[in-house]
N, C-alpha and C positions, 0 to 999 in steps of 0.2 A: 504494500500500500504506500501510496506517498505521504510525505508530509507537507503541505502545500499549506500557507496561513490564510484563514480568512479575512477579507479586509473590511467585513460589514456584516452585522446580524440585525433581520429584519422581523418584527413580527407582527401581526395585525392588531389592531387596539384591540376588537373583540376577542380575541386569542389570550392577549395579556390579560383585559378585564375578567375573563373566565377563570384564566389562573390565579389571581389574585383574590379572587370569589372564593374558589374552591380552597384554598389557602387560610383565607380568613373564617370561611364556614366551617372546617373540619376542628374535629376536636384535639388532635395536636398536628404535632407536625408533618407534612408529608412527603414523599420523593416517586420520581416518575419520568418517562421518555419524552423525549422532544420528537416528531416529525415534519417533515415538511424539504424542500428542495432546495438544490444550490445549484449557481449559474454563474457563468464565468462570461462577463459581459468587459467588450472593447469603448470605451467612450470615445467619442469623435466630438475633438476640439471646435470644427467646423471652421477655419478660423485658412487664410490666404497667405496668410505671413512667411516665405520662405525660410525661416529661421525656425519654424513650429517645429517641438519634438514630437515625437510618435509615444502618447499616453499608454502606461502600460493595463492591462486588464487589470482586472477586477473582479473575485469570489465574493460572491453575496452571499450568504444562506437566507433563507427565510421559512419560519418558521410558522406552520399552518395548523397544529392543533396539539395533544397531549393527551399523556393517559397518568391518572395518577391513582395512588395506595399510601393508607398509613405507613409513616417511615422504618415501625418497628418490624415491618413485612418486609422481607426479603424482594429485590425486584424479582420480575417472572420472567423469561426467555422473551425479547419480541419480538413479534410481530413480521412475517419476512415482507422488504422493499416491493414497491408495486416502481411502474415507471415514471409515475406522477409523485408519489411520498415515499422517502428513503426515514430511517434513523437517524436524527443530525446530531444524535445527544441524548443529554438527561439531564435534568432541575433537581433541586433538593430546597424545600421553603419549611424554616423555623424560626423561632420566634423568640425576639431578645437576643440575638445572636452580633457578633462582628459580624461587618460584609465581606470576608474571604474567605475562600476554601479551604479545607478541613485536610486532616491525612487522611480520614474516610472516603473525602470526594475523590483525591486522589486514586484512590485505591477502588473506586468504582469506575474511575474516568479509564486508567489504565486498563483495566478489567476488557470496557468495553471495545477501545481501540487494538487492543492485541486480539480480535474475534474478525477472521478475515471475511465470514461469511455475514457481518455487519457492513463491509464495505461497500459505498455508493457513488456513484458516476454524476459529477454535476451537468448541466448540460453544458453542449458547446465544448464540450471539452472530451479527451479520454483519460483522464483522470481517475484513480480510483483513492479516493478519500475514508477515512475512519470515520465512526461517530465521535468526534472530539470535544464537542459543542457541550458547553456547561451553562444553567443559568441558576443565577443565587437570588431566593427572597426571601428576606429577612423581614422583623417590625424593629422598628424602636426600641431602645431599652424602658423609656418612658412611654404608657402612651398617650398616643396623640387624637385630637378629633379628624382632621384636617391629613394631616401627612401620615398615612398608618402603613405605609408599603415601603421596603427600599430593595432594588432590584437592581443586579449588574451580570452582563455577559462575558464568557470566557471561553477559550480553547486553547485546548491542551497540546503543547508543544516542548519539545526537547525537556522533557520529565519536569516541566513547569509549566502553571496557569498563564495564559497571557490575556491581562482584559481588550474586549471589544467593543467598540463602540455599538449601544442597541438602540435601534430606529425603529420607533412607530408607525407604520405604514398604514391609513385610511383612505389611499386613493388609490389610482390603478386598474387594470383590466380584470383583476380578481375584484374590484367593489364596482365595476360597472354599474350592473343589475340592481345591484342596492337604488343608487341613483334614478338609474331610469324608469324604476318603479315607484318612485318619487312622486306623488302626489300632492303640491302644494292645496292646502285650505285654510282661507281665512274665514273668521264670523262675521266682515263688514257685508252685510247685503248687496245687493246690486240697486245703483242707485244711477238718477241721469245728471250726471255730471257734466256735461260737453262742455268746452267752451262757448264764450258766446259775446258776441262783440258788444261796443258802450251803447249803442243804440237801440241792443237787443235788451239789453239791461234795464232801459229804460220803459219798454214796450209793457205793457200792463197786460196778467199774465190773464186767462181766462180759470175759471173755476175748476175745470180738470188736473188742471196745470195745479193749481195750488192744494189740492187734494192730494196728489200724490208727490209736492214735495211735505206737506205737511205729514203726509206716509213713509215717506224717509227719514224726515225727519227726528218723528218717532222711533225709528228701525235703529235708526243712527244714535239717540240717546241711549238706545240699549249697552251699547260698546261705549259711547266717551260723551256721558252727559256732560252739556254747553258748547260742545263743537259745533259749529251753526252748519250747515249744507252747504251754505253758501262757499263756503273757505276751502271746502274739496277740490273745487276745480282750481282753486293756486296749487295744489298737488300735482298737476298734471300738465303738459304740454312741454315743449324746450324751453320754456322761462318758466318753471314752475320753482317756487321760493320754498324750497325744501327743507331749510333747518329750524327758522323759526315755525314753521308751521306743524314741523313733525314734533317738534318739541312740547309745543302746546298740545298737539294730538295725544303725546303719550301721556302728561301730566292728564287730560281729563280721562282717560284710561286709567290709571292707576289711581285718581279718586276715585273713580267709578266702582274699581276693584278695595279697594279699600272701605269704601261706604258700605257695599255688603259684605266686604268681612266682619265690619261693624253690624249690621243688622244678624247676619248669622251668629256673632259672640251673644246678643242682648237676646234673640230665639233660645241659645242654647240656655243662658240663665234666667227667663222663664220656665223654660223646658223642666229644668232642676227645681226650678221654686215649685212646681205642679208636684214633681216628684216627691219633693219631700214635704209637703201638706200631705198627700194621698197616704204614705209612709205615716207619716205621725196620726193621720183619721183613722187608716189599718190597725196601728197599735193599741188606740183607745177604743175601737169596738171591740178587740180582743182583749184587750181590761175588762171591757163589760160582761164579755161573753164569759168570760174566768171566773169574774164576781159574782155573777148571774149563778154558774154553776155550784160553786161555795156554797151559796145561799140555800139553793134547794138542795142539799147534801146538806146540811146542818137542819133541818127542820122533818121531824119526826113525825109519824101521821098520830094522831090524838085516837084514843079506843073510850067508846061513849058504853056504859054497863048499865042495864035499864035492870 
């Protein structure tokens, strides 16, 4: 097998976010394989300059999904390479830890680069590469609300770790689909906004016309009450005054939003005050009905002797 360094480890936000998930939700600590492909890409300067040097490639891995087990579990044999996902490695995430490798990692790093039947072909290349790829997730010694993850990449080279720089990757021919099944919706209704010149402006509008802005209007205080209709169309066109205008837009949104979070706090402690009237009227017919029982349990029936 060669030893060939990687010069970039990539992996998808939702890849990472699952690991970190699974990380954080288990009940201690756990360790597991990395999958996913490596490609040996030439970058082209593009650049006229007779003086340009000839860029050298470039080994990427990236990293496409994981399989994980409690750490106290032996890893399992895995999984043999298909020609789209090879083995690039193995993670180990605990908690309260330094961020370096261990002599265990070591000795599971090595483990799995001396297994020839591990080894995989990145593309564009013939190459045949180890699984050498490590990733470390740790927490905090303290914790945190905010920062609760600390995570660093490695591979293992000449019987040492070497870190790699790790790249979030969210765009790409692999998140196409995400995109283009993308669906924008907003809750602003449709409304008739058109431009309309100072003369039309002037023009007196007929009863229809005022009905159905008076009907947007309404629509429209749904979202940002005090936004008048009228001020939509500075929104729009090639001279449309876009910063004060959106400004004011979001602040009557966020009163808006705000006003019924306030009506929903003052429902909910009604809500409560009902609650515990009904609670304390419950308690007192169940006094009575105790006392009630008392009473006729203490009283004896009387025998009349003629």
């Amino acid at each position: 097998m060669d030893d060939f360094p990687m010069d970039k480890i990539q992996i998808s936000g939702a890849t990472l976010a699952s690991l970190l998930h699974r990380s954080s939700s288990a009940a201690g600590d756990i360790h597991g394989y990395l999958f996913g492909h490596a490609t040996l890409s030439t970058p082209n300067p593009l650049s006229d300059h007779p003086t340009t040097t000839t860029t050298a490639s470039l080994l990427i891995a990236t990293i496409t999904s994981f399989l994980s087990l409690p750490s106290h579990l032996p890893l399992p044999p895995p999984p043999p390479s298909t020609n789209s996902t090879a083995l690039l490695g193995w993670f180990s995430s605990r908690r309260k830890t330094p961020l370096r490798p261990s002599l265990k990692d070591s000795t599971t790093t090595i483990s799995l680069s001396k297994t020839q039947s591990l080894a995989f072909t990145p593309q564009n290349t013939n190459l045949s590469l180890p699984p050498s790829l490590f990733l470390l997730v740790t927490t905090p010694f303290q914790d945190q609300l905010i920062h609760t993850h600390e995570y660093k990449g490695f591979q293992y080279m000449g019987h040492a770790f070497e870190p790699k720089s790790l790249i979030i990757v969210n765009i790409g021919p692999s998140f196409r689909s995400q995109y283009d099944s993308f669906s924008p919706s907003v809750q602003f209704p449709l409304m008739d906004c058109e431009l309309r010149g100072s003369n039309a402006m002037m023009e007196d509008e007929t009863g229809d016309k005022k009905m159905s802005r008076l009907k947007d209007q309404k629509q429209l205080d749904n979202c940002a009450e005090g936004f008048e209709i009228d001020r939509v169309s500075k929104l729009m066109g090639s001279e449309a005054i876009y910063t004060g205008e959106l400004e004011d837009l979001y602040d009557k949104m966020l009163a808006k939003i705000d006003g019924l979070s306030r009506l929903v706090e003052q429902t909910n402690a009604k809500v409560l005050e009902q609650l515990e009237d009904v609670t304390i009227l419950g308690m007192l017919v169940l006094l009575c009905a105790i006392r009630s029982l008392e009473m006729n349990g203490n009283r004896r029936p009387s025998l009349n002797v003629h």
